[in-house]
C-alpha positions as CSV (number, residue, x, y, z in Angstrom):
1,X,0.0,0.0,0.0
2,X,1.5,3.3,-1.1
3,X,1.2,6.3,1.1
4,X,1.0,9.9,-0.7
5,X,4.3,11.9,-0.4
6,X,4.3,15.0,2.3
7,X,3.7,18.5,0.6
8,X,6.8,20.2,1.5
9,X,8.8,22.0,-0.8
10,X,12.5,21.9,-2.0
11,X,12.7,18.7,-4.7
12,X,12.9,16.1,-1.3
13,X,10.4,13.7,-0.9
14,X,9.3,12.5,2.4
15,X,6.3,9.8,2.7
16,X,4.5,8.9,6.1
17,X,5.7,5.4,6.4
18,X,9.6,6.6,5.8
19,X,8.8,9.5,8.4
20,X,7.5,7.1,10.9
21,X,10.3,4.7,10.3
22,X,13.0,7.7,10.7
23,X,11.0,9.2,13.9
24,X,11.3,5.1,15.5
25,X,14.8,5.0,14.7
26,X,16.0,8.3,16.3
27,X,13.7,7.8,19.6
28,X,15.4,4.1,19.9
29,X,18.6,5.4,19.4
30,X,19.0,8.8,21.5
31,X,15.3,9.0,23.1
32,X,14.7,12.6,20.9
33,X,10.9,12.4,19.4
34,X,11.0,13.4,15.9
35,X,6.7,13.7,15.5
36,X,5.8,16.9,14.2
37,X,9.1,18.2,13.5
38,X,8.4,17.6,9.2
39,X,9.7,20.9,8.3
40,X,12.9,20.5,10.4
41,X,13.6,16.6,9.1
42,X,13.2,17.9,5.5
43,X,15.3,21.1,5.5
44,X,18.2,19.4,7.2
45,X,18.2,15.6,5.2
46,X,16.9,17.4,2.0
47,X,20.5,19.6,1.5
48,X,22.3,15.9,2.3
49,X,20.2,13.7,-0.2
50,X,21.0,16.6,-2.4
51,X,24.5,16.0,-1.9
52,X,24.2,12.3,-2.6
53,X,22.0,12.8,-5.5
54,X,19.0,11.1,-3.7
55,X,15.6,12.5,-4.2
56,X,13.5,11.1,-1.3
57,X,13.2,9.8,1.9
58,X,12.7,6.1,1.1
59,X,16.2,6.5,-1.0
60,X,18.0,8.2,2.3
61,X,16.8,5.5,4.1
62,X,18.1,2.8,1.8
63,X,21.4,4.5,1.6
64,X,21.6,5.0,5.7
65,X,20.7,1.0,6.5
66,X,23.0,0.2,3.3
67,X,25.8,1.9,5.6
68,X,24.9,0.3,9.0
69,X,26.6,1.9,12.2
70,X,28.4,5.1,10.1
71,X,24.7,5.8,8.0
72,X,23.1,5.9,11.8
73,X,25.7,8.1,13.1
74,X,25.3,10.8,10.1
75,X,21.5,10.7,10.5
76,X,21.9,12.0,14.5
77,X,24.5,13.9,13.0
78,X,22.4,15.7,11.0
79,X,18.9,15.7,13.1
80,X,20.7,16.9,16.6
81,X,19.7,20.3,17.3
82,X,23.0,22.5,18.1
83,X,21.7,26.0,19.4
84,X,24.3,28.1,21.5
85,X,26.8,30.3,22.3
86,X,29.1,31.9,24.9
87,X,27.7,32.2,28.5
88,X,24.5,31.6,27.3
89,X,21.7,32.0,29.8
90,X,24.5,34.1,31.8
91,X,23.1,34.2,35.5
92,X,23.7,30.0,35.4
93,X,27.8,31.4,35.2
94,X,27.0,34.0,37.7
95,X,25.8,31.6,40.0
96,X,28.5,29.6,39.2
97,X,31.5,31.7,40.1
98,X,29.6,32.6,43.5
99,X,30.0,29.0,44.3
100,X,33.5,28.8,43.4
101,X,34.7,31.5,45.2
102,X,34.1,29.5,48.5
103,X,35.1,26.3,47.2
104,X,37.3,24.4,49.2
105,X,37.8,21.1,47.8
106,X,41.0,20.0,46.6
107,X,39.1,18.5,43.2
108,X,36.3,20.2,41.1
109,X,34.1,18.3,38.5
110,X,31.6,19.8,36.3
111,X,30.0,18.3,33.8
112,X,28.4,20.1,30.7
113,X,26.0,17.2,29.6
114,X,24.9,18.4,26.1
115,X,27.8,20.6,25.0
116,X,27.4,20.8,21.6
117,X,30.1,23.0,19.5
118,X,31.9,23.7,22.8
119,X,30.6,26.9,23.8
120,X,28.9,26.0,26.8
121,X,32.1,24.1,28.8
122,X,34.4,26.3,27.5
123,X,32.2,29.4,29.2
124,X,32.7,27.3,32.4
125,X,36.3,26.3,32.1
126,X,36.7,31.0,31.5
127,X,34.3,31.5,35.0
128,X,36.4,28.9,36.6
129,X,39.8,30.4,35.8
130,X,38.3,33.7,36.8
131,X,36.4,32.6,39.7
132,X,38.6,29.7,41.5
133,X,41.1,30.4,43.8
134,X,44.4,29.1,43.1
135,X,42.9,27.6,39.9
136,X,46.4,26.2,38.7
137,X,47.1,24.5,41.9
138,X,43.6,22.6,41.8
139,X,42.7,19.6,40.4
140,X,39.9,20.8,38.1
141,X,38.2,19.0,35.2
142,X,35.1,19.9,32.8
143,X,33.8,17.0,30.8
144,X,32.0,17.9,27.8
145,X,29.9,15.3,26.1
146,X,27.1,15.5,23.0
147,X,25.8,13.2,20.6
148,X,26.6,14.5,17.5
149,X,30.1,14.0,16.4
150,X,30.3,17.0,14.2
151,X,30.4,19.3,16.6
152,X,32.4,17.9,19.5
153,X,34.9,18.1,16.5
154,X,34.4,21.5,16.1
155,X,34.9,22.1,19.8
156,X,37.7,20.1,20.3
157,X,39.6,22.8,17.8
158,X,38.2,25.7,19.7
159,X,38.1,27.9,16.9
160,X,35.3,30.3,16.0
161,X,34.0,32.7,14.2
162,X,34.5,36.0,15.7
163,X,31.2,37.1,14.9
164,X,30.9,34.2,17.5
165,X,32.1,36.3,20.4
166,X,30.9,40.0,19.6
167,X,29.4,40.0,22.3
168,X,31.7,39.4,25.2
169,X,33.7,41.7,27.0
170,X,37.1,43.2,26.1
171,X,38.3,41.4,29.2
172,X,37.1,38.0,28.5
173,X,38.2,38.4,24.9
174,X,42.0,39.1,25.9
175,X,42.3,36.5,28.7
176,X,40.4,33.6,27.3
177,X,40.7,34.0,23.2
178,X,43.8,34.4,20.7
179,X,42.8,36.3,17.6
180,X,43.6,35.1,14.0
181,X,46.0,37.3,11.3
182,X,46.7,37.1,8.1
183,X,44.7,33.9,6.7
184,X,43.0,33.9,10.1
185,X,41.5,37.3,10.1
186,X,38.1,36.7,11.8
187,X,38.9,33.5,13.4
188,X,39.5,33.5,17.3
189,X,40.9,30.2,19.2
190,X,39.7,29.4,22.8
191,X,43.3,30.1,24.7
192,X,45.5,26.6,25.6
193,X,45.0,26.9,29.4
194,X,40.9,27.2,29.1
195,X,41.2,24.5,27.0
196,X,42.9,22.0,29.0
197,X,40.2,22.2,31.4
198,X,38.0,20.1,29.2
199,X,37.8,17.0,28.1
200,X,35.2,15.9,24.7
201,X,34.1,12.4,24.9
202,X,30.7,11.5,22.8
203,X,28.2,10.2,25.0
204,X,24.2,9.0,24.2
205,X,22.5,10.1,27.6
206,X,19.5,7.6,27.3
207,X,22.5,4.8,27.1
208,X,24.8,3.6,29.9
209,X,27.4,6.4,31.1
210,X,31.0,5.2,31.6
211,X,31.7,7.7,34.3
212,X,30.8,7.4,38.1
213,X,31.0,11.0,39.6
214,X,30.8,12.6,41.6
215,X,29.9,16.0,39.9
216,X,30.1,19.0,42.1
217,X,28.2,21.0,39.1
218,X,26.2,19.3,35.6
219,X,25.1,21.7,33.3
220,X,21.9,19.8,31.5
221,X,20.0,22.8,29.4
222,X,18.0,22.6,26.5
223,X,18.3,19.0,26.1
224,X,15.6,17.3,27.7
225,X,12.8,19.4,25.9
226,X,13.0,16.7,23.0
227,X,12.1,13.6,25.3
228,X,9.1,12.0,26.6
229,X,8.5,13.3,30.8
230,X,9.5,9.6,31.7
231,X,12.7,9.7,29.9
232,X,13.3,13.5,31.2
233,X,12.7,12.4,34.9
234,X,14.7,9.5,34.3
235,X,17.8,11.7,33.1
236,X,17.3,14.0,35.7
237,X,17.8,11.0,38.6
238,X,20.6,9.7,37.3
239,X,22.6,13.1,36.8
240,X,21.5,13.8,40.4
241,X,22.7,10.4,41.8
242,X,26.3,11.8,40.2
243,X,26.1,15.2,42.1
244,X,28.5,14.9,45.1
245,X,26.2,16.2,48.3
246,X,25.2,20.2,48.0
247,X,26.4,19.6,43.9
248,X,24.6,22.2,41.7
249,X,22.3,20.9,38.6
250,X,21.6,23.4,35.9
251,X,18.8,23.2,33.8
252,X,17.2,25.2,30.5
253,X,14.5,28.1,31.1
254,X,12.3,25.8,29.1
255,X,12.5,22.7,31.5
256,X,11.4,21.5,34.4
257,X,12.6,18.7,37.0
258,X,10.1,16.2,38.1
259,X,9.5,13.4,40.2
260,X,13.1,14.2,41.9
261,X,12.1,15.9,45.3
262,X,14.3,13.3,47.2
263,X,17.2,14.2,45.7
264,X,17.0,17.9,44.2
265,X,15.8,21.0,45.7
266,X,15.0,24.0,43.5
267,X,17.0,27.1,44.3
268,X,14.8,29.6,41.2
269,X,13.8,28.1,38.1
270,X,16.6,26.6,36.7
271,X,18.9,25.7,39.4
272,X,18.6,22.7,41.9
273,X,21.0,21.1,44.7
274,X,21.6,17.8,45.5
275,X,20.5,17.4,49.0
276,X,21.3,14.1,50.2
């Protein structure tokens, strides 16, 4: 039985059956729900069917299962939303160095959970350095982990755009960037010492984690908003099982914790500590 193609514009074909089987396959793989999203699916897979000379869905999806583990990979890839910036959502790095500049542990942890292109640890690893006392005597490491392997590419490099950073201060631009000349006008590179806070490891958060904590901070923003509430509340006990006791869990402005009152208590909207 055939099913009539979606009306969507641009030359890419996309049928319900191919849909639904493309929607199955990301939820089982990284627990992100596809459903309503057409115009999103289309406009990103339709510029890399163009590129293989494919014309619809059903062909993508031949080619992707033709190419096993690697087609999979390029389909998150591709579907993995990657929205953000430097010291975005600012008052979670506010809050941030007002924690570190009591902090008396020998260690410090943090863990940015959905990193993307690297500018969300790397904004910790600068408040850090500026916040921490005796920074380079402490043992301090960021872990930075994200699905899609394009990007944790791009932020292992640490190099950006300028237009990237615009908007930060002249003071956070001299002590935490190096600016490009010559054949590298307009580029800046995140400076050696901020980046050897962090370490970039890919990491599915709906499968097993190969880390045991304990986090003294996780930074888990805008990430959650794409699974189902049981998957979210599920995410959101396990991160705070790794938060050492007091540990800080940062959340997006569009999110909400539930079903975690044991173990979290809220401190505003988007902050929570672990309290036991």
């Amino acid at each position: 039985m055939s099913v009539a193609p979606m009306e969507l514009d641009g030359g890419f074909q996309m049928d319900t059956a191919n849909y639904q089987w493309l929607c199955a396959t990301v939820e089982q793989s990284i627990g992100v729900r596809l459903q309503n999203k057409e115009n999103l699916v289309h406009n990103r897979l339709s510029r890399r069917a163009r590129q293989l000379g494919l014309r619809s869905l059903g062909e993508y999806r031949a080619y992707v299962e033709g190419a096993g583990d690697e087609g999979l990979r390029e389909v998150l890839d591709i579907l993995t939303t990657n929205v953000t910036s430097f010291f975005r959502e600012n008052g979670h790095f506010e809050r941030l160095a007002e924690v570190l500049a009591d902090f008396d542990k020998p260690k410090l942890r943090i863990w940015s959970s959905a990193c993307s292109s690297g500018e969300e640890p790397y904004s910790i690893a600068m408040t850090v350095r500026a916040a921490l006392p005796r920074v380079d005597e402490r043992d301090v490491k960021i872990l930075a982990t994200d699905i899609n392997t394009e990007v944790l590419a791009h932020a292992e490099e640490g190099i950006y755009n300028s237009d990237r950073v615009s908007g930060l201060s002249k003071e956070v631009l001299s002590t935490n960037f190096l600016h490009g000349r010559g054949a590298k006008e307009g580029l800046v590179a995140v400076r050696p010492e901020v980046r050897a806070l962090v370490t970039f490891r890919r990491l599915n958060l709906i499968e097993a984690w190969p880390f045991r904590g304990p986090f003294d901070v996780i930074f888990c923003r805008n990430v959650v908003i794409y699974f189902d509430k049981p998957t979210q509340t599920e995410l959101f006990r396990r991160m705070a099982n790794l938060l050492a006791p007091g540990g800080l869990l940062f959340i997006g402005h569009s999110e909400i914790v539930s079903g975690c009152d044991d173990l979290l208590k809220a401190e505003g909207n988007t902050t929570y500590r672990r309290v036991r």
